[in-house]
N, C-alpha and C positions, 0 to 999 in steps of 0.2 A: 426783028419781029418781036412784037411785047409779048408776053407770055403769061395766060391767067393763073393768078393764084387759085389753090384750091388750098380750104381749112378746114383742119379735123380735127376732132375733137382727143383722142386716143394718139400719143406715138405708135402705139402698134399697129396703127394705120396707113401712118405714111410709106413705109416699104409696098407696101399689097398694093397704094393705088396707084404710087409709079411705076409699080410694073403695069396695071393695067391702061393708065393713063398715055404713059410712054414721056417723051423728050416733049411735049409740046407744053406742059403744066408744069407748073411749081408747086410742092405740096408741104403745106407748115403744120401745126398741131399746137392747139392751145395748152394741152393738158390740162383740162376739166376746165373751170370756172379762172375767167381772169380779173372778174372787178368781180365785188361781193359790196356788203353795206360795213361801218366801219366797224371793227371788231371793239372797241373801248368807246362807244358810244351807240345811243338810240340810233342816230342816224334815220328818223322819219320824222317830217314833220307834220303831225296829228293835226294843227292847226291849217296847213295850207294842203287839204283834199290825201293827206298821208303822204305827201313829195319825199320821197328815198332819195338820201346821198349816195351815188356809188363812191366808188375808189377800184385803185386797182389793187388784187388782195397782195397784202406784202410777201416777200418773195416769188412775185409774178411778173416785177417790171422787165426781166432780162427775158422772158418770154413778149412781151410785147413789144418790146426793143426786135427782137426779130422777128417778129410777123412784120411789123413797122419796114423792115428794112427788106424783106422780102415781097413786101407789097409796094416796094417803088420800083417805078415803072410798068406796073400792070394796071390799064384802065379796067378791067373785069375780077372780082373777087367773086369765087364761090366759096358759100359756107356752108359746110358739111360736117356738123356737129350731129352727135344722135337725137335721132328721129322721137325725138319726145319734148315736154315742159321745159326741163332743165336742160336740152339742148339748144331748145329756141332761143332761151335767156344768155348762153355761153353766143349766138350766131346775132344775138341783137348787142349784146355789148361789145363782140369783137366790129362791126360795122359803127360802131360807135369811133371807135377807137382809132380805124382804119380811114375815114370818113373824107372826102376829098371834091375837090370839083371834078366832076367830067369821070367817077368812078363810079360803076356802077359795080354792086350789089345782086345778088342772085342765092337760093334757097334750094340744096340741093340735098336730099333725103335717100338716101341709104338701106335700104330694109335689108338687105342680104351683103356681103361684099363678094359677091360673083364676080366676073367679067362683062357678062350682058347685063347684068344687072344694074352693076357702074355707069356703062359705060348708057344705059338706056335712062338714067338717070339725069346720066348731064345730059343729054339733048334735051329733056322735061326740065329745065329747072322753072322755081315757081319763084312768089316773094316772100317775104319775110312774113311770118305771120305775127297780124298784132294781138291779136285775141291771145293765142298760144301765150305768146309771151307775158303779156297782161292778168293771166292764170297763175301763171311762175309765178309775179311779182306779187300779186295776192297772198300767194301760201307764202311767201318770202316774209312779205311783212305781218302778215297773220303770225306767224312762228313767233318773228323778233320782237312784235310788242308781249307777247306773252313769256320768251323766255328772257328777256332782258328786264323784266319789269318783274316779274313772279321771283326768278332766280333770288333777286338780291333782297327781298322778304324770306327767305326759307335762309340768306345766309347769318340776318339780321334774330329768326325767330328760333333757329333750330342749330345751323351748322355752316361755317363756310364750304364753300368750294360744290354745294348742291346746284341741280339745275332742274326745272322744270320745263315743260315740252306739250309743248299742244297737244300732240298726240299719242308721245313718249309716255306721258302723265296719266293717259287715257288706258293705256296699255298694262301698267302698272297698276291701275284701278281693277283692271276685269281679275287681271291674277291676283289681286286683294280681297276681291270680292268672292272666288272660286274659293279661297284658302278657307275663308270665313264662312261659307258653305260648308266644307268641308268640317269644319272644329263645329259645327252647329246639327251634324246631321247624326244623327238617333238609327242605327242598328235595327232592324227587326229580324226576326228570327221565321223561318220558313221551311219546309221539309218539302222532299220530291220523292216519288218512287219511281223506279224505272223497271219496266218488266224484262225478261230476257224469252223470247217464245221461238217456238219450233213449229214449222208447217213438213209432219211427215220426217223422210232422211235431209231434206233441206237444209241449208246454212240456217243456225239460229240469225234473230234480228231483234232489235230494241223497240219496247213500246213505251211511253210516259204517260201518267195519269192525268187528266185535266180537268172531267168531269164527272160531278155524282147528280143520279138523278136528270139526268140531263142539261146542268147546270152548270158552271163553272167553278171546280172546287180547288179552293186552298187549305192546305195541310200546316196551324199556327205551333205546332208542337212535336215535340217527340213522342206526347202518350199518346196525341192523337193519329203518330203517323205509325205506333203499334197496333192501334186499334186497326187503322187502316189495311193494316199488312196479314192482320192474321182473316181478316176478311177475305181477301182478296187469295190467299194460301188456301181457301175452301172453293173458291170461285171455279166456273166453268169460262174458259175463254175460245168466246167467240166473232168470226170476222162480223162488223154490222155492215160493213160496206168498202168501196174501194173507188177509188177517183185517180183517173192516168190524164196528163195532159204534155204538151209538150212546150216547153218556154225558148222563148230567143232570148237571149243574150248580148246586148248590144256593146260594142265597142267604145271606148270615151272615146271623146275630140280630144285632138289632139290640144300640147299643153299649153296653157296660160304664165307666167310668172309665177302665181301661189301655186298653182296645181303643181308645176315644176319643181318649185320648191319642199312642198307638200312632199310626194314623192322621193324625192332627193334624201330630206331628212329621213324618211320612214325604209326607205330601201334601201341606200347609198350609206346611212348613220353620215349623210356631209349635214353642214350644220347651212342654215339659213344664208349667209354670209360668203359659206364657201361655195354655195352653190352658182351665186352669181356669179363672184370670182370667175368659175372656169367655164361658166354662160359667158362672160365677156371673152373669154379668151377663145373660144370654140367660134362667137360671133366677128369675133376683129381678123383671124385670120391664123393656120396655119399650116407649115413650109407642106406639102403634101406635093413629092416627086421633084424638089427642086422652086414650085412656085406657089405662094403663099395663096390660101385659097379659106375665103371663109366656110366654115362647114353648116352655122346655121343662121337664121334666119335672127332680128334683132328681139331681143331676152327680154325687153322689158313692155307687156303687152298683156291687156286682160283681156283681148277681143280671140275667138275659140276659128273665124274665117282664115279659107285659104284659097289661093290665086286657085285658078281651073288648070293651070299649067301643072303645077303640084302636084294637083290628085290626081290628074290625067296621066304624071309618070308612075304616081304611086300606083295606079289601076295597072299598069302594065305592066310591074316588077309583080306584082301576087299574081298575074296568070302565067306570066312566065316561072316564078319561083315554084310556087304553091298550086298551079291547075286552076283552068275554067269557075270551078266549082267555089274555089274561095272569091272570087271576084265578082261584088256588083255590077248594074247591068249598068249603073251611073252615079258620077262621082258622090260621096255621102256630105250632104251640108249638115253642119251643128249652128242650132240658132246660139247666139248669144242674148247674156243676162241682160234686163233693163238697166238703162243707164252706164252700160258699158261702152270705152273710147274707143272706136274702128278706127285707129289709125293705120292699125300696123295688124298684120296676116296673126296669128297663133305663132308659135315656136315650134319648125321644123327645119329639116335637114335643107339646103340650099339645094342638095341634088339627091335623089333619093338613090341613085350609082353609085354612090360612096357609102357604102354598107361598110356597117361597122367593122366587119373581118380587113374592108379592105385598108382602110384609114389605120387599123392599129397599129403599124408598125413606125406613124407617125406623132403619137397621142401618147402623152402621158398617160398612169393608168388612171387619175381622177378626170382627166380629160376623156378616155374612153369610156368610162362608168357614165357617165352624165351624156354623153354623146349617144351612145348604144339607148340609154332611156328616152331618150328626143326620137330619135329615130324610130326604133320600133313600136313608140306610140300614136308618131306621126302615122307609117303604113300600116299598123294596125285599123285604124280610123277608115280607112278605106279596104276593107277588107269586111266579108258577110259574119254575119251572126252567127254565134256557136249555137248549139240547138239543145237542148238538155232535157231527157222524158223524165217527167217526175210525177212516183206513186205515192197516192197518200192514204194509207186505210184507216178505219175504226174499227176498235177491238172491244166488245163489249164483257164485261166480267161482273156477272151478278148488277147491282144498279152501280159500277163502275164505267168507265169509257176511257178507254187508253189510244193515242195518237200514234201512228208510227208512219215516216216518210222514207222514199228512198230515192237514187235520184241517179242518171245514168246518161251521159254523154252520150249525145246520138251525131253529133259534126263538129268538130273541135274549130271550123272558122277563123276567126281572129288570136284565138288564145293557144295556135299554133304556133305563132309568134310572140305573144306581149300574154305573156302570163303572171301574174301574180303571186309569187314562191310565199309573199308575208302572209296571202290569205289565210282563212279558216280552211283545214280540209272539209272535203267534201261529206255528205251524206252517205250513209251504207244502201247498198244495193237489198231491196225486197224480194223475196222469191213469189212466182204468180200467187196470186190470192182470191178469191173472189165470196162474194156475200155467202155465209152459213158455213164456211169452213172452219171446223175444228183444231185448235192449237193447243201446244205443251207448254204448259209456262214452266220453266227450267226454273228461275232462281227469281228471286224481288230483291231488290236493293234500294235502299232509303239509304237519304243522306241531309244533315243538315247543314243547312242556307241561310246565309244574313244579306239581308240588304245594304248596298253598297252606298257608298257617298259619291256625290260627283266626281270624275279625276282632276286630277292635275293636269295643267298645258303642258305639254310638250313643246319642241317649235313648232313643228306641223301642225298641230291642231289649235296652238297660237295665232299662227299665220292664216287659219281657217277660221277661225274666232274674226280675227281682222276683218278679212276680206266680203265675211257674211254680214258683219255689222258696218259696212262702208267705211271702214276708219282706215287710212292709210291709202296709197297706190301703189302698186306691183313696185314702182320703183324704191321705195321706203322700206316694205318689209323689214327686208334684213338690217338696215340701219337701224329700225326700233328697235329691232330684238338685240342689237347688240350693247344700246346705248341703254338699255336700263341694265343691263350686266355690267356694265363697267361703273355705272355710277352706286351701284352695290345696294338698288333698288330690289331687285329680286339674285335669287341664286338659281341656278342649274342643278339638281340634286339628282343622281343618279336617272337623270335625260328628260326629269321634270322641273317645272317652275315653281320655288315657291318664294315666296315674300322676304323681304329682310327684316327685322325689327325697325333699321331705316324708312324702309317700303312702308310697313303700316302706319309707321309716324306720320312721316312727309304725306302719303296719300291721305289719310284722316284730318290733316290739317289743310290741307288743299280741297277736298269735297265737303268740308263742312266750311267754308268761308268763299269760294267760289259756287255760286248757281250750277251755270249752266256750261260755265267754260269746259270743265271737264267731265263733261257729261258724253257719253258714249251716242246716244240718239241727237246730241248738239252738234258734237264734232262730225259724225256722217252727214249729216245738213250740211255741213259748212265744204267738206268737200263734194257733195251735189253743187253748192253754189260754185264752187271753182269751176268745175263742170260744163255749167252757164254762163259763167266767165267766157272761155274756151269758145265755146259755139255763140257767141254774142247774144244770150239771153239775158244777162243778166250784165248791170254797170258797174265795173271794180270798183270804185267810189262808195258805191251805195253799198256795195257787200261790206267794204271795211268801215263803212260808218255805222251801219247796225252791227256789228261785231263787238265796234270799240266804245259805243254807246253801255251796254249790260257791261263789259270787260271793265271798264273804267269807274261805275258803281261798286262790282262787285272787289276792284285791288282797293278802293277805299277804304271800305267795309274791314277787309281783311288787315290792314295795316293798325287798324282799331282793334279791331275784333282777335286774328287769329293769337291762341296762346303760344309765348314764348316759352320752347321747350330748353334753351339756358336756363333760366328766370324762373318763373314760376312754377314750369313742368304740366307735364298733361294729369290730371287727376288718377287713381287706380282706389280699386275697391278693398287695397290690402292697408294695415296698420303698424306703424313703427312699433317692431319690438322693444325700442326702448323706454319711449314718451308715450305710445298709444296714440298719436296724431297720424291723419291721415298720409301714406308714402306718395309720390308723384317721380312720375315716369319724365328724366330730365336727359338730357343730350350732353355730351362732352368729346372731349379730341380723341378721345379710345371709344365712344359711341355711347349707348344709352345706358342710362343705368339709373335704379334706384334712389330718392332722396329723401328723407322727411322734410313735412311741407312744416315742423315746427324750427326751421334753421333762421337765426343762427346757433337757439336756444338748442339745436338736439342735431349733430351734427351726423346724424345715421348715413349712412351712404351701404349700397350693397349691388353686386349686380345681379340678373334674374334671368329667369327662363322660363317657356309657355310650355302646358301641358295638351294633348293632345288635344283639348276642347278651347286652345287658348287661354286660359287660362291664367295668370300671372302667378311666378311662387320665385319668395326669394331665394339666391341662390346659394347654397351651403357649398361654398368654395376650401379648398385644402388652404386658403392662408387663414379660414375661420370656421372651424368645425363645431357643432355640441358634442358635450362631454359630459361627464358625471361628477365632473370633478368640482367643490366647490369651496367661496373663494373663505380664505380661512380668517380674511381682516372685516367683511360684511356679510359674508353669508349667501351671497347670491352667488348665482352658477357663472361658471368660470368657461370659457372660447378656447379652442389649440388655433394659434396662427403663427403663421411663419417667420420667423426674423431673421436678419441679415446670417444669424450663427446657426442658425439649424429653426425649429420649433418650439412654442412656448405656451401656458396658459396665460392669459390676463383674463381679467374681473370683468363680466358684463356692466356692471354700475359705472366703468367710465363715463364722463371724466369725475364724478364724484368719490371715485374710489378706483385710485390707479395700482392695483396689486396685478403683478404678474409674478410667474417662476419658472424654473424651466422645466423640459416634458422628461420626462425620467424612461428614455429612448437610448437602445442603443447597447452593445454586448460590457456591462460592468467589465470592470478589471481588478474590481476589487480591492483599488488603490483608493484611499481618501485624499479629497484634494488637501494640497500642500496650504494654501492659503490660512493666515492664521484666523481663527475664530470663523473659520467655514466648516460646515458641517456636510457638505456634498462631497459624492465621491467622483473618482474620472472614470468617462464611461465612452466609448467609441464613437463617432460620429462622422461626419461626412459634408465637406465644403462643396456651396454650389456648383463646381467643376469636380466633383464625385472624391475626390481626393479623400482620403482618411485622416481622422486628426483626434486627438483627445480631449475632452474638456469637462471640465463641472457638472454635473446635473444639479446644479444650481443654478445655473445662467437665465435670468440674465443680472440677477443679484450677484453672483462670480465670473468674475468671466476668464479666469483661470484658462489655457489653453496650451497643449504643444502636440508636435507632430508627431514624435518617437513615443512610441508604446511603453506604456509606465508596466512594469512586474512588481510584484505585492514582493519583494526579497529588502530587507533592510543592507544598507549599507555596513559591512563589516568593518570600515576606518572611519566613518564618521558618525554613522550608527545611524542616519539620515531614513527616514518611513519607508523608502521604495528606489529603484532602479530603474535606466533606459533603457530600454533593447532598442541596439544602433547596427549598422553594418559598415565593413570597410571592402574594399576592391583586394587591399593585398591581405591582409590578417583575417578578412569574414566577419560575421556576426560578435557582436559583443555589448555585456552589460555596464552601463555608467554612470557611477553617480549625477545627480543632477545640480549639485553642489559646485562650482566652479573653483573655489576654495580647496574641496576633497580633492576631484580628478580622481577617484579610486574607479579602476577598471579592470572588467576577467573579462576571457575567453566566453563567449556563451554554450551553458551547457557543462562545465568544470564545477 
């Protein structure tokens, strides 16, 4: 009997489905992508409708050598790669590859790795989709005309080994743009008052000032928030009114990719990258009692829908856990965003029986942390609204009006379960109040307030940033965020993003010589159009000939146009200290740094740093400090820089006037150097491996040196300036002439 192949995409799959599949299947695993485009060339050709060469990617033939050989004899192949773009592409090249008379092909889609789930799968299978794949192949060669063609201008203009990125590029722009917000944003200054008041023996409670007159008042100073205060310290305070109402509180839907990740990074501290990681690993499958079982549903999905099967078990776990009371009367739908992919349910638990308690003994603990947040956001989602009474009064004081809210849980619902520990605490509790009731104001307290700048991304609110400006798909996230980290475009600074000097280069020179390519509202368009691609609105052809139309102006332009940051350097507003010609900001194999744009005439070089407003200043580095010192052959001030032997002055008039001498550092010994017609004495000092030694403080005019400590004591047999203090293992310490000729030596300390 022949026997179908079945192919996955993931090795951690093929165990789970032979167990579920049994003796009657064969099951192979591509492990990820087996033909790609060729890595050392374009590989499209732009002329004939964008025709892409595949290949198979190297180090992949011994994998296709055995699907090859495991697919002889089976007229039926299923391909069961993940349920997305880039799995249709890995299920249309393996049927490529596979391709036979008299075999047929079949399309078989995995959203959970259950048992029924599998196994209701393969009796649905479908075809290959082309659209799907035709999508792929879009954003595939969208990518590689841009990074294959950009890259080697950034290696040619700025630096080898850079890479630009469709959307990589995009990404790195917004956090360029944030930074630069940030160095651009002006402080103001603001005052608050806060009253502290009493109704009676009641709990005091907090009131805030917000209007004068009935108006809207802000507080631009501290006289003015004196004046304020001693006003209000004569004031009579009273209630003007009170307002009770009672608010629901609705549950999220359950999670999407971002939100998941979203979440992940802000609760879990896992980073973008690792949260997938253990989403793959929760979704492929594990051992729980012996037999491998997937626990959630497939990770990579912006659509918020879930099966009726789902929520009808999750409906049954909160009456039975949690009482009647927490349970809707009918499953809860979340609409999803426009323009979002329904292919695939939200990200939930495959069973909602496998509560977190139960599975831990199976789960790593990053695997339970992430697991425990899927789930109880999953059955929270079906679970009723918290309910929360909230009082809000006005307190009136002279022509003041103070605000005070309180706020008090009346059904904890949902957030019995899936609570939020990161939140903001809650509101204080108000004692009854009601209109014309007389209060004690205990105390005022004024404080002053600046206005903040924009933050910085985080990943989370990276990945938020993304996903609200359409730039990327659930399945990229974490790849962007990694790949501008590694390319040393941006840095991670204590769990924020900010720019490299790389980053504002490369982006500056990329947005000023490119339109629209990396344009944030371009690139969202462009995956809308994938989108269209996918659902057969739109003609892959036609999407990449309007693409490569502007793309193809715009690398011209740039090969003209953009400045070479080798070469010429980008312009700065600052001036050679030596020549007064204007500095330019140029690139090298140790990164950017400083040049005079008067070279080869003024050979300044220096490196820099930005002040908080951006700023440019150059850098006063320890191998070149100002000093006071000055130079004694032209007059002009003299630099401490560092040289191979310790520290030294030289002349700023270089190269017209090369005077140095050395830095008069270091504990004297009160011995003059031996050297005839030197006039420096030896003074202690310290070799780049910390080591002690003696030398000149004349160097670099002497360079006089030795390791043993010179004593100001003359030689009594040869009458010689000074002595060595040496030490021995069997005799100890002792003084030597330095004379080789003498050899006179004591005991030291005789």
């Amino acid at each position: 009997m022949k026997k179908p192949l079945v192919i996955v995409e993931s090795p951690t799959k093929v165990r789970t489905l032979k167990k579920y599949l049994g003796k009657d299947y064969k099951v192979e695993a591509t492990v990820g992508h087996i033909m790609d485009l060729p890595p050392k060339k374009l590989g499209i050709d732009v002329d004939r409708n964008f025709s892409p060469t595949y290949q198979v990617i190297p180090g992949k033939q011994k994998v296709v050598s055995t699907l090859r050989k495991a697919a002889e004899g089976s007229d039926e192949v299923y391909l069961a790669p993940d349920p997305d773009r880039e799995g249709e592409a890995i299920a249309w090249h393996t049927s490529e590859v596979l391709k036979k008379n008299g075999r047929t092909f079949h399309r078989v889609l995995f959203h959970e790795l259950t048992k029924n789930a599998v196994l209701k799968a393969m009796e649905n299978p479908t075809a290959l989709d082309k659209n799907k794949y035709d999508a792929q192949q879009v954003r595939r060669i969208l990518d590689r005309l841009v990074g294959y063609q950009v890259s080697p201008l950034l290696w040619r203009k700025v630096k080898g080994g850079l890479s630009a990125g469709r959307v990589q590029s995009v990404a790195v722009r917004i956090i360029c743009e944030r930074e630069r917000a940030i160095q651009a944003f002006e402080p103001e200054e603001y005052w608050s008052i806060t009253a502290s008041m009493k109704k009676g023996d009641a709990p005091a409670f907090s009131g805030r000032l917000v209007k004068k007159d009935g108006a809207r008042f802000s507080i631009p100073n501290g006289q003015t928030a004196d004046a304020v205060e001693k006003e209000l310290s004569k004031a009579s305070f009273v209630v003007g009114g009170v307002k009770e109402k009672t608010v629901r509180k609705n549950p999220q839907a359950p999670y999407t990719t971002s939100k998941m990740q979203q979440d992940a990074i802000r609760r879990l501290r896992f980073t973008a990258k690792k949260t997938m990681t253990v989403a793959q690993q929760l979704y492929e499958g594990v051992e729980i009692g012996g037999e491998p079982e997937g626990l959630i549903t497939y990770m990579r999905t912006d659509s918020t829908r879930v099966s009726t099967e789902a929520a009808n078990e999750a409906l049954e776990y909160v009456e039975k856990t949690f009482g009647p009371e927490y349970r809707p009367k009918a499953p809860r739908r979340y609409s999803n965003k426009k323009k979002v992919q329904d292919a695939h349910e939200a990200i939930r638990p495959t069973s909602v029986s496998n509560t977190p308690e139960k599975v831990a003994p199976f789960l790593t603990k990053d695997q339970l942390s992430l697991y425990t947040l899927i789930w109880k956001r999953f059955v929270a989602s079906q679970m009723n609204p918290a309910l929360v009474d909230q009082t809000q009064a006005t307190i009136h004081a002279g022509p003041y009006q103070l605000a005070a809210s309180g706020s008090r849980v009346r059904f904890e619902g949902f957030q019995v379960l899936d609570k939020d520990e990161t939140e903001p605490k809650k509101e204080e509790t108000l004692p009854p109040l009601a209109k014309g009731d007389k209060l004690f104001c205990e105390r005022l307290e004024k404080k002053q307030h600046f206005t903040q700048p924009p933050p910085r991304f985080s990943e989370a609110t990276l990945v938020k940033e993304l996903e609200e400006n359409g730039i990327g798909r659930p399945s990229t996230y974490a790849t962007i965020l990694s790949t501008i980290q590694e390319k040393r475009y941006v840095e991670l600074v204590k769990g924020y993003f900010r720019p490299s000097e790389l980053g504002f280069i490369v982006n500056d020179l990329l947005t000023s010589t490119f339109g629209d390519i990396f344009d944030v509202d371009f690139t969202a368009q462009m995956e809308n159009q994938l989108d269209q691609v996918e659902s057969a609105q739109a003609d892959p052809n036609g999407v990449l000939e309007g693409f490569y139309q502007s793309f193809k102006k715009d690398l011209e332009q740039a090969e003209e146009k953009m400045v070479s940051a080798k070469g010429v350097g980008l312009p700065t507003e600052l001036a050679c200290p030596r020549c007064g010609k204007p500095l330019h900001i140029k690139v090298g194999k140790n990164g950017p740094f400083l040049a005079c744009s008067g070279y080869p005439e003024c050979r300044f070089t220096r490196n820099y740093v930005r002040d908080e407003k951006g700023r440019l200043q150059i850098e006063q580095t320890p191998e070149e400090e100002p000093t006071d010192e000055v130079c004694e052959k032209c007059g002009r001030p003299m630099v401490l820089k560092k040289g191979r032997y310790g520290p030294f002055y030289a002349c700023t008039g270089y190269p017209e006037c090369k005077n140095t001498r050395s830095q008069r550092t270091g504990v004297s010994t009160g011995v003059a150097c031996p050297e005839p017609r030197c006039e420096g004495e030896l003074v202690e000092k310290r070799s780049k491996r910390g080591k002690v030694f003696y030398g000149c403080n004349k160097y670099p005019q002497c360079t006089y040196a030795t390791w043993d400590k010179p004593v100001a004591k003359a030689c009594p047999q040869c009458e010689g300036p000074f002595l060595l203090e040496k030490t021995s293992k069997k005799t100890g310490p002792f003084l030597l002439c330095p004379k080789k000729e003498c050899g006179y030596r004591e005991p030291l300390g005789e």
